[in-house]
C-alpha positions in Angstrom: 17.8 6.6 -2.8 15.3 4.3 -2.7 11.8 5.7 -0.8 8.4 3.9 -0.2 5.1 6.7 0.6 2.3 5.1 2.3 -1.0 7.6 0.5 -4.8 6.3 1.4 -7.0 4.2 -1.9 -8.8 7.9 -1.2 -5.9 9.7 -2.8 -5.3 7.3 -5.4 -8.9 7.6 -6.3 -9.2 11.6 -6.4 -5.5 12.6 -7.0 -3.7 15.0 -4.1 -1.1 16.9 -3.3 0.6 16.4 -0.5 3.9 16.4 1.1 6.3 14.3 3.2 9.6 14.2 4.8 13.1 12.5 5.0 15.9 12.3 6.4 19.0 12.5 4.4 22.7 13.8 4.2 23.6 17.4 3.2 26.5 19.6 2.7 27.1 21.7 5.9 25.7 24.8 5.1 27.7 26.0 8.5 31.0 25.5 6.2 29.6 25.4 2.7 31.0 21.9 2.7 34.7 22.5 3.6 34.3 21.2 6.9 36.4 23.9 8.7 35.0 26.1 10.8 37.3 29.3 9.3 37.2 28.2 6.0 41.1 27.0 6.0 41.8 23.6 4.8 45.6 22.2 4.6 46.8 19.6 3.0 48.1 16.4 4.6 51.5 16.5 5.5 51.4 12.3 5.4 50.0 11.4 2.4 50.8 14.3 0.1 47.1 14.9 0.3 46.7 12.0 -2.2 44.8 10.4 0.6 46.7 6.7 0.9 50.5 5.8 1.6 52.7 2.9 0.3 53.6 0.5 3.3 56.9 -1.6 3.0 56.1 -5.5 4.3 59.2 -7.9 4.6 58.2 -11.2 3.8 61.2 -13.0 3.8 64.9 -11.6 4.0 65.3 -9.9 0.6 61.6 -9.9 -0.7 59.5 -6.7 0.3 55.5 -6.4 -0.2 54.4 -2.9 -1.3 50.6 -2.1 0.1 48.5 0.7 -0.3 46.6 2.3 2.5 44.5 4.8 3.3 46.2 7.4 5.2 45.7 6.9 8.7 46.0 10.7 9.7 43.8 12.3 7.2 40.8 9.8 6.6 41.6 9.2 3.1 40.4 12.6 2.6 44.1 14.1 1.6 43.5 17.7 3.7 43.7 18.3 7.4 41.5 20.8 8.9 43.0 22.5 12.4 39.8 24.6 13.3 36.7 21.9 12.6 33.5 23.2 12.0 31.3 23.3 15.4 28.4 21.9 13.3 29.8 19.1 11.4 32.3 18.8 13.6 34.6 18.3 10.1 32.7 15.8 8.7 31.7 18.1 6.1 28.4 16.7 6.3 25.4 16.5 8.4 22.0 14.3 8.4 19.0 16.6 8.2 15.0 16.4 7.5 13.9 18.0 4.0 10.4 18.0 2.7 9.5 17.2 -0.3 5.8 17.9 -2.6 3.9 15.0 -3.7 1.6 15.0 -6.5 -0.4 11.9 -7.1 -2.3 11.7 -10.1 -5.5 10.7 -9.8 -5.8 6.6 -10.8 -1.6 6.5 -10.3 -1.5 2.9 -10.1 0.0 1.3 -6.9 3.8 0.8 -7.0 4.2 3.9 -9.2 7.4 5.6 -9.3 8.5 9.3 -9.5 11.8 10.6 -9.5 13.0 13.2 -7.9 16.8 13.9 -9.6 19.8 15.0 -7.6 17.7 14.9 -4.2 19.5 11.9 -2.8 22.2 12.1 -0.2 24.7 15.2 -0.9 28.2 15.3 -0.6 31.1 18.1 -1.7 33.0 15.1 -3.5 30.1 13.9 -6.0 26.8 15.2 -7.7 24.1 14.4 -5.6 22.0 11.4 -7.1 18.0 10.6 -7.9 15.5 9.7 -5.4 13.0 7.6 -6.4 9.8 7.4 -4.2 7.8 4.6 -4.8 3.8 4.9 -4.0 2.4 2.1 -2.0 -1.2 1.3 -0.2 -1.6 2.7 3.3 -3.7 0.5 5.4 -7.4 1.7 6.2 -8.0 3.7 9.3 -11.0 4.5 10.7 -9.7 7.1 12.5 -7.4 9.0 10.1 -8.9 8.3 6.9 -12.4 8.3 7.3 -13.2 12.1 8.6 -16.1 12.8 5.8 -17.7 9.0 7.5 -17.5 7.9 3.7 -17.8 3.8 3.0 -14.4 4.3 1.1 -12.6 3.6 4.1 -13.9 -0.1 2.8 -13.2 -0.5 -0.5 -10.4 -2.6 -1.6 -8.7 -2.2 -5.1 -7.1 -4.7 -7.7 -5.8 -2.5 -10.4 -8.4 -0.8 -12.0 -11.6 -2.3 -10.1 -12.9 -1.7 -6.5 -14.0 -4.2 -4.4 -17.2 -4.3 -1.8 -18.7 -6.6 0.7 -22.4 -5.5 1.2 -24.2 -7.7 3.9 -27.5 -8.6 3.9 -30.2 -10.3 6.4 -32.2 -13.3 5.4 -34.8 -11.0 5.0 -33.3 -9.1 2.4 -31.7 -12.0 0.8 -35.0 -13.9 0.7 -37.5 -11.2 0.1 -35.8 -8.4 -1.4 -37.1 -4.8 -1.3 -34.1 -3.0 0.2 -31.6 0.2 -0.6 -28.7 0.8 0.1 -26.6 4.1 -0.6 -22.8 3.2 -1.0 -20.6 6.6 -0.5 -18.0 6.5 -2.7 -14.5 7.8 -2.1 -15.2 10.8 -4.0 -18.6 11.6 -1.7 -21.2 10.4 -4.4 -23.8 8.1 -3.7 -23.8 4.5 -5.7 -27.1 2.9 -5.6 -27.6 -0.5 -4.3 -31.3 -2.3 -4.4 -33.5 -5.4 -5.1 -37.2 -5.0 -5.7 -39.5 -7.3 -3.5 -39.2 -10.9 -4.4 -36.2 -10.8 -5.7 -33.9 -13.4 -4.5 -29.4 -13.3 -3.9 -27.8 -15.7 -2.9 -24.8 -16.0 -0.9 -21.7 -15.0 -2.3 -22.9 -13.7 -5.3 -20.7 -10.7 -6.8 -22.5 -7.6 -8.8 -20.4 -6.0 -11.4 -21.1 -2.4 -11.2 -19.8 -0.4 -14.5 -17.7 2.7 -14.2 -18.0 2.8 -10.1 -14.3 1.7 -10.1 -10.7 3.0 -10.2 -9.9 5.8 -12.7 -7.5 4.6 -15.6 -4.6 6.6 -15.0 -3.3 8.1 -18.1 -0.3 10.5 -18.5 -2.3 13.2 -19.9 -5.0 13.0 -17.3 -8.7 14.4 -18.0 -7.9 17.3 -20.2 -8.7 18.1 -23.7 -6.4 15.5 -25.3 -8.1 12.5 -23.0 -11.2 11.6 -21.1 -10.8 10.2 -17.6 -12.3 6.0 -18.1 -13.1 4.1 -14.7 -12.9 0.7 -13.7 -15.7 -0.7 -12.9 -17.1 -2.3 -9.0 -17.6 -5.4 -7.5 -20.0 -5.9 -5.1 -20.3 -9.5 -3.3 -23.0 -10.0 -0.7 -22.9 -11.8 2.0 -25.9 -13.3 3.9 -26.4 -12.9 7.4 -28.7 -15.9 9.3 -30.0 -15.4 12.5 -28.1 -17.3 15.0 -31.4 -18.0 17.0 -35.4 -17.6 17.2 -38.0 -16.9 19.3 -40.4 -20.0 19.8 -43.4 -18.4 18.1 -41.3 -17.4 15.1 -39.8 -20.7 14.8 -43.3 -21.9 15.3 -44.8 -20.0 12.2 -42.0 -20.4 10.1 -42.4 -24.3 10.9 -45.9 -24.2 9.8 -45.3 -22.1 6.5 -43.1 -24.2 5.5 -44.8 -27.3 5.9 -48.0 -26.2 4.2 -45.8 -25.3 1.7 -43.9 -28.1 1.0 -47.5 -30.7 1.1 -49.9 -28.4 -0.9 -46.7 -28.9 -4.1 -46.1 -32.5 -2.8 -42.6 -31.8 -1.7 -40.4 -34.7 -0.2 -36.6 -33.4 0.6 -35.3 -36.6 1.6 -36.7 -38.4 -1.7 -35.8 -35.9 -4.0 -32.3 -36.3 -3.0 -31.6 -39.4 -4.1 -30.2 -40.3 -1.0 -30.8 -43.7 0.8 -33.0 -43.6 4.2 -30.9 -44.7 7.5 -27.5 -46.5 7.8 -26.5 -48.4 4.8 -25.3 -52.5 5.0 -22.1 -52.7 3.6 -21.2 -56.3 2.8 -19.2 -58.1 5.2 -15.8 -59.7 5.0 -13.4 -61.3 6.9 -10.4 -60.3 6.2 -7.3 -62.7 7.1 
């Protein structure tokens, strides 16, 4: 049986056990599996309890087609039950929900696989086969996996790095001088910050060392290995005001201008570009 587990970028990050459940077919434990509610089981008087029976087809006069068939009285199943059982009503088997633990290990990549043998569907005519549950990325919610308020809720992960959008104002891009305290999913604090007059621009992506996923390893962080971490990437994103009061537009106005004489700074001429529309030669074309 195949089995996907949705587990939060949290879980991945700090490892957890948890559990979940499924719904799967298992031997009547009403009947122990026989299917009969007083334990007798007969066998069929049709087949021979083999389960199938040879049919005779004339296809032309003098020329008979043997065909095999599964018994039509019995199932197949080669044994007749007179009193059926109330719970399986025969069937031998029913469809319950089992629970199963969950370990994750902390870093477990996503798409990891872990077996669970002879815990698929049951049945008294073969051994039970593996299930295999296969770890996948729930979706953030705010609501379910954010009670601590942590930033993780955010983070987004491409193997063994975490991703961030910080955004700032124009302020902060321009001027600098700000902090900002990320909470990682663990709960500790990464530090964020630019000293005054220093200048991001848009778009541009930090690389923060060992702030990202742990490197999962089979042994873990025991004495035989030490736990290494991916690292983060933070990518800003500037925020302009989408309007201004006249007497801020006013003074910014005037800055800039006596900025841009006093260094003898012409925007238009430095580009290169040609002032108004340009004369392209004309042609008649025939």
């Amino acid at each position: 049986m195949e089995v996907r587990v949705g587990v939060p970028l949290r879980d991945f990050y700090n490892g957890h056990q948890t559990e979940f459940q499924l719904e799967k077919q298992q031997i009547c434990e009403e009947c122990e599996g026989s299917g009969s509610a007083d334990g007798q089981v007969d066998q069929c008087s049709s087949c021979g309890g083999h389960g199938v029976k040879i049919q005779k087809h004339m296809l032309a006069p003098g020329i008979f087609q043997q065909v095999q068939v599964t018994c039509d009285v019995c199932g197949g199943q080669g044994k007749t039950i007179k009193h059926k059982c109330p719970v399986c009503e025969g069937s031998r088997v029913v469809r319950k929900v089992s629970t199963f633990q969950l370990n994750i290990d902390r870093g477990a990549p996503k798409g990891m696989r872990i077996k669970y043998e002879n815990d698929a569907d049951e049945s008294p005519d073969y051994v039970a086969g593996d299930l295999h549950v296969t770890l996948t990325e729930k979706e953030a919610s705010l609501e379910e996996d954010n009670e601590g308020r942590v930033d993780g809720t955010f983070f987004r992960r491409k193997g063994d790095d975490l991703y961030w959008k910080e955004v700032l104002s124009l302020r902060e891009a321009w001027m600098g001088g700000w902090t900002r305290n990320l909470t990682h999913l663990d709960g500790h604090i990464v530090a964020l910050s630019r000293s005054r007059g220093s200048v991001i621009q848009p778009g541009l992506v930090e690389r923060v060392q060992g702030e990202g996923m742990p490197k999962w390893h089979e042994d873990g962080d025991s004495v035989y290995h030490t736990t290494e971490f991916g690292d983060l990437l933070v990518e800003y994103v500037v925020v302009l005001p989408d309007q201004m009061e006249k007497g801020m537009e006013k003074d910014f106005w005037a800055l800039w201008e006596k900025w841009r004489k006093k260094n003898g700074v012409d925007l238009q001429k430095d580009s290169g570009r040609p002032e108004g529309a340009v004369k392209m030669p004309v042609k008649d074309e025939l």
